[in-house]
Every structure is written in structure tokens, then in C-alpha cells.
Steps between C-alpha positions, in 0.01 A plus 500: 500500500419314195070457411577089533714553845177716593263274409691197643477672843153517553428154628344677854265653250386217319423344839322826571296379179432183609347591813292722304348227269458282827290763662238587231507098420369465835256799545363305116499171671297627842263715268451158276422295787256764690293462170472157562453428834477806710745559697512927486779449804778394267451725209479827752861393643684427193275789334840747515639233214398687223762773643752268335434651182599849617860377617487352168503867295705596738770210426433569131568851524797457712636230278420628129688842545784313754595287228468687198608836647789517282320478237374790498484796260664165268273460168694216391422327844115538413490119337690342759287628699150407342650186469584445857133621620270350237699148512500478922074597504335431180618076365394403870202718535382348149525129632278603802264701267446163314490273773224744615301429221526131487396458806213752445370372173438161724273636725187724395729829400569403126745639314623881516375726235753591234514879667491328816818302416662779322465768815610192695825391347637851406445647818437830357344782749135450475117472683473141313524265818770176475451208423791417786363762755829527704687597198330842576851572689678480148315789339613696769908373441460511136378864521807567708776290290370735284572831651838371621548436118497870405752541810756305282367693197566821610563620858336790501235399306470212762489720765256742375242187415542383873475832673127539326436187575580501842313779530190424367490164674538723892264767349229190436580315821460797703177669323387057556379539121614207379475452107384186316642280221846578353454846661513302848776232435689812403412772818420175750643591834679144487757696231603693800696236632718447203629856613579420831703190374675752254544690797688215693730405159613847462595520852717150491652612129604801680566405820505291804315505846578451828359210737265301168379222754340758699336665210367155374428392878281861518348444119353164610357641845279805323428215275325254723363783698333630209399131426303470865344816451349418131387161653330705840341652261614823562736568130294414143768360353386557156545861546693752326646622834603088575759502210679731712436334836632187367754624226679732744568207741570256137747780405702478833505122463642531181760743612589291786535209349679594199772717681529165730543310219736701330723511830494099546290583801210307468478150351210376319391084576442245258106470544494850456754528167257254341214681578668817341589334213135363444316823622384577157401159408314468845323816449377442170429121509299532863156499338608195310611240743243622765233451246656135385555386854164652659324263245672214536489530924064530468551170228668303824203640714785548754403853550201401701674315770794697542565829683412838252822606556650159397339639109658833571847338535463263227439829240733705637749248501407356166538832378885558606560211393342512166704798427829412599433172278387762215810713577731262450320293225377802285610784582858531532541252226279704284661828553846337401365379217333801419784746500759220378245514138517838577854541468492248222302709369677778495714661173832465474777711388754416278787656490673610171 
């Protein structure tokens, strides 16, 4: 199987990525409006949201070695893929970065720093805080691009790199002695999932499995029952030990869904390809639109005569739709452009 034919197959996990935005759009949405009004309820039973970001290493780790697993132990692959990775995060990441600011520098933040701006935009592993706070994800991805980088470098070499690192980041998790700074971005427990979506792209590159609707139907049910136990208030989410109890169930999703996929055995509906397609946009444009729209609903005054949860659907709501307006506006555009100047770019040989 071709890398394109692979790639083009994956439309069950896109959708698996768009539910993923949704749900930590709407844990940011009840959390917003709890600030404001009080209303503790809503933010405890859409608190399990944030576990979106877990299946979201795990769909990066399944999909970055999936797709590029031929290129492995493949030097010459190396700018293709760089090219491919920096173009799909960094152009659209950049445009939220400076929205960010604009609207910041409005109100009584000011302008970012010069280091501010610089730790901001590059990404780079670091203790310096974001300017775009939810961008913290991307340190984490960047880190592993890179690792998966020296895996088309050199295999063993690869290997080597991600056995140490793997270990180091159990050893921490286990010993709970979580490092700081670039030290933690690099031996976070969130890194762990990346493995387990490794895990489930080795086994489809290698293999099939029997009965993938009952794997995804079993991923989703440990999820949500590991969802109602964080918000009884008997799991702390935010716990090393959670990335398993929600990246286990993430990585049997993925398997599911992907092996269903593969088969024809599971089709994927329109509301949910577009929220696929826009995941990344909605993710990283939430903050935006739910901090344009939550000003512009207290200018109407409408927020005092309407239900609290009438504000909580308004920002969640102005937030998926925000980003599938970005998505298709900026960011696909802008990646085409991107790697088409890229290509442009690129030196030609002549033959003589």
C-alpha cells in the first residue's frame, strides 16, 4: 500500500480527531462560563473534555509512523518529510499565534516580549510559558516529529533514541517525579501515548484484526467509563497514571476504527468529515472565537436574560464554527500555498 493510498484511508480517523477538538472545545467553553456566572454543574460534567487531547497523541502517533512507515531507515525521505510535518502544524499555528496577540494587545496584556514571542512562535522545548497557551500540545508533537526523524535517518539509531526514551518517560511516571521545562515536555507522561499509537500502526502495517467494530465499540466504553469516574471524582485526570486510563481505551479506538475503515466497514458522516478536516483549526482557534464572541454576547447585555447555558452554547458553538471557517479559509489554503512555494522553491536538475 502506497503512503498516499494510506493516508487517503484514514477518514474514520480524522473523524476520531474531530470529536477530539469538540470535546476539549466544550470542557473550555463550560470552564469559561463557570468563571462567569457560576454554574460548577456544567464544567464537572464536561470536565473529562480535556481527555480529548490524549486521543489526540494517540491519533498522532498512530498516524505519523502509519503514513510514513515506509519511509523509514530512507535519508533521502528526511525532507519530504520535514516538509510534510512543519507545513501541516507550523503556517496555521503562526496565524493563531498572531491573532492571539492582536486581540491581546487590545485589552490590558500589551504586547509579548521579544523572548516571549520568540519561545512562542518556534515552539522549541522550554519552561517559557506561550503566548497561545494551548499550543503547549505542539511542543510535545514537535519533540516527537523529531524522534520519528532519526527513525528515517537511521533505523537503528531511531530505535535506540526511542527505547531510552521510552524508558525514561515509564521510569519518571512510575517513580511520579515529574521533571520541569524542556526536561518535562520531553519525559511528560503525555509522550507515552505516542507509543501506544505506534503500537496500533505497526500492528495495521503488519497485519489485520479480527471483529474492528467491536474493538472500537469496547475502546469507547473504557472511555466513557473512565470519563464518569474522573467527573465522580474518583480518577485525577491530570495524573500520570490517567494517560494510561484514557490512552489505553484512545488506542483501541484507534485500532478499531482504522481496521474498520480500512475494511469499508464503517462509514464516516458528513458533519463528522468536516469536523475532521477542521480539528486542527478548531483546536487552535477555540480561545479566539470564544474570546470574540463572549465579548460581543455581554455588549448585547443578552447574557443577563437568557439561560447560562444559552452562553455556554453560543461559545462552544462559536468555537466549531470559527474553526471550520478558519480551516477552510486559512488553513488548507495556506498549507497549499506553502508547500506549492515550497516546491517552487525547490532546485532543479538539469540534465546534460
Amino acid at each position: 500500500m502506497s503512503d498516499h493510498n494510506a493516508a487517503g484511508r484514514l477518514g474514520s480517523i480524522e473523524a476520531c480527531r474531530g470529536v477530539a477538538a469538540t470535546a476539549v472545545v466544550l470542557y473550555h467553553a463550560a470552564r469559561h462560563v463557570d468563571k462567569a456566572h457560576g454554574i460548577p454543574w456544567l464544567r464537572d460534567t464536561l470536565l473529562f473534555g480535556h481527555a480529548g487531547v490524549d486521543l489526540f497523541f494517540v491519533i498522532s502517533g498512530f498516524i505519523i509512523l502509519y503514513v510514513h512507515y515506509r519511509d523509514i531507515d530512507t535519508p533521502a525521505r528526511l525532507p519530504h518529510y520535514l516538509g510534510r510535518r512543519l507545513t501541516r502544524v507550523m503556517p496555521t499555528y503562526w496565524v493563531a499565534l498572531a491573532l492571539t496577540i492582536i486581540l491581546a494587545s487590545g485589552g490590558h496584556a500589551g504586547l509579548p516580549t521579544l523572548s516571549e514571542f520568540v519561545w512562542s512562535a518556534t515552539l522549541a522545548p522550554s519552561g517559557h510559558p506561550l503566548i497561545l497557551g494551548i499550543a503547549w500540545t505542539l511542543r510535545y508533537e514537535l519533540v516527537f516529529y523529531a524522534v520519528i526523524a532519526l527513525l528515517i535517518v537511521n533505523r537503528i539509531i531511531g530505535l535506540v533514541i526511542m527505547a531510552v526514551w521510552l524508558i525514561a518517560v515509564a521510569a519518571l511516571a512510575l517513580m511520579q517525579t515529574p521533571l520541569t521545562g524542556a526536561l518535562g515536555q520531553l519525559t511528560g507522561a503525555f509522550n507515552l501515548e505516542f507509543f501506544l499509537g505506534m503500537a496500533v500502526a505497526y500492528k495495521l502495517r503488519n497485519g489485520s484484526i479480527a471483529m474492528p467494530r467491536a474493538w472500537l465499540m469496547a475502546g469507547v466504553t473504557l472511555f466513557v467509563v473512565t470519563a464518569v469516574i474522573e467527573d465522580s471524582g474518583l480518577l485525577d485526570g491530570y495524573a500520570d497514571y490517567s494517560r494510561l486510563a484514557y490512552g489505553l481505551p484512545s488506542a483501541m479506538i484507534i485500532l478499531g476504527a482504522a481496521e474498520a475503515g480500512r475494511q469499508g466497514k464503517l462509514g464516516v458522516s458528513a458533519p463528522l468529515r468536516i469536523l475532521g478536516s477542521a480539528s486542527y483549526s478548531i483546536y487552535l482557534f477555540q480561545f479566539v472565537f470564544i474570546g470574540i464572541c463572549w465579548q460581543a454576547w455581554l455588549r448585547t447585555g443578552l447574557d443577563r436574560w437568557t439561560p447560562d447555558t444559552a452562553s455556554f452554547l453560543l461559545l462552544a458553538g462559536a468555537a466549531v464554527v470559527g474553526g471550520i471557517l478558519m480551516s477552510r479559509w486559512i488553513e488548507h489554503p495556506l498549507i497549499r500555498l506553502v508547500r506549492a512555494a515550497s516546491r517552487t522553491a525547490q532546485p532543479r536538475v538539469i540534465a546534460g
